[in-house]
C-alpha positions in Angstrom: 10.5 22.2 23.4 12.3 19.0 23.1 11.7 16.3 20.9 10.9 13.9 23.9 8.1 16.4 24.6 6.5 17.1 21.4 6.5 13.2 21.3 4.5 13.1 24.5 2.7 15.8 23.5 1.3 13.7 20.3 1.0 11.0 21.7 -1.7 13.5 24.2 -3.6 14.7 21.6 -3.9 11.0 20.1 -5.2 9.9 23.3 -7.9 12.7 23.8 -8.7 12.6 20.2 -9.6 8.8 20.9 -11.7 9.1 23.6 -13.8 12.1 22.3 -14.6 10.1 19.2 -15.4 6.9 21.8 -17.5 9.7 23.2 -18.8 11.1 20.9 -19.9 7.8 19.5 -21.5 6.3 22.4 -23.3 9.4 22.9 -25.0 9.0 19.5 -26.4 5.6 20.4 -27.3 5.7 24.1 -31.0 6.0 24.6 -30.9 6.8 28.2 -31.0 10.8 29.0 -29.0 10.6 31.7 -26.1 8.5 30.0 -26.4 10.6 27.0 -25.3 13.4 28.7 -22.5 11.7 30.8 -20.9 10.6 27.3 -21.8 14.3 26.1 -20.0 15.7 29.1 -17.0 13.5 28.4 -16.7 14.5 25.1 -16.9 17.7 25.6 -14.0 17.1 28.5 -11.8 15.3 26.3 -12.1 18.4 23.2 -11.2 20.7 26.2 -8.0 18.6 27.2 -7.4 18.1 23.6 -7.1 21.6 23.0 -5.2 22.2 26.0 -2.8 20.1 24.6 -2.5 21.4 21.2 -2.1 24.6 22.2 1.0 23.3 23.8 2.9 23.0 20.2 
Protein backbone atom coordinates (compact mmCIF):
# COMPACT_ATOMS: atom_id res chain seq x y z
CA UNK A 1 0.00 0.00 0.00
CA UNK A 2 1.26 3.37 -0.75
CA UNK A 3 1.87 6.07 1.56
CA UNK A 4 -0.86 8.28 -0.28
CA UNK A 5 -3.22 5.42 0.80
CA UNK A 6 -2.47 4.64 4.27
CA UNK A 7 -2.80 8.54 4.61
CA UNK A 8 -6.29 8.32 3.23
CA UNK A 9 -6.84 5.46 5.05
CA UNK A 10 -6.22 7.46 8.54
CA UNK A 11 -7.60 10.07 7.75
CA UNK A 12 -10.97 7.24 7.27
CA UNK A 13 -10.73 5.87 10.47
CA UNK A 14 -10.37 9.53 12.00
CA UNK A 15 -13.55 10.39 10.31
CA UNK A 16 -15.61 7.30 11.40
CA UNK A 17 -14.09 7.37 14.77
CA UNK A 18 -15.60 11.06 14.95
CA UNK A 19 -18.86 10.41 14.07
CA UNK A 20 -19.41 7.24 16.24
CA UNK A 21 -18.31 9.20 19.30
CA UNK A 22 -20.88 12.21 17.84
CA UNK A 23 -23.10 9.15 17.88
CA UNK A 24 -22.54 7.74 20.44
CA UNK A 25 -22.92 10.88 22.36
CA UNK A 26 -26.11 12.13 21.14
CA UNK A 27 -27.48 8.82 21.73
CA UNK A 28 -26.77 9.14 25.47
CA UNK A 29 -28.80 12.34 25.77
CA UNK A 30 -31.73 11.96 23.41
CA UNK A 31 -34.94 11.28 25.30
CA UNK A 32 -36.93 10.41 22.28
CA UNK A 33 -37.10 6.44 21.55
CA UNK A 34 -37.22 6.76 18.22
CA UNK A 35 -34.12 9.28 17.82
CA UNK A 36 -32.31 7.21 20.31
CA UNK A 37 -32.26 4.51 18.13
CA UNK A 38 -31.49 6.43 14.82
CA UNK A 39 -28.17 7.82 16.73
CA UNK A 40 -27.76 4.08 17.95
CA UNK A 41 -28.10 2.80 14.44
CA UNK A 42 -25.50 5.32 13.30
CA UNK A 43 -23.15 4.45 15.71
CA UNK A 44 -23.23 1.27 15.22
CA UNK A 45 -22.86 2.09 11.17
CA UNK A 46 -19.95 4.23 11.64
CA UNK A 47 -17.99 1.19 14.16
CA UNK A 48 -18.81 -1.06 11.12
CA UNK A 49 -17.22 1.36 8.51
CA UNK A 50 -14.53 1.97 10.98
CA UNK A 51 -13.60 -1.40 11.11
CA UNK A 52 -13.92 -1.89 7.50
CA UNK A 53 -11.42 0.54 7.26
CA UNK A 54 -8.90 -0.67 9.66
CA UNK A 55 -8.85 -3.85 8.53
CA UNK A 56 -7.58 -2.20 5.44
CA UNK A 57 -3.90 -1.65 7.06
Amino acid sequence: MSPKELLYIEDALGHTQFLTTQCREAAAQLKDPVLREQATQLMNSNQQLFNRFFNLV
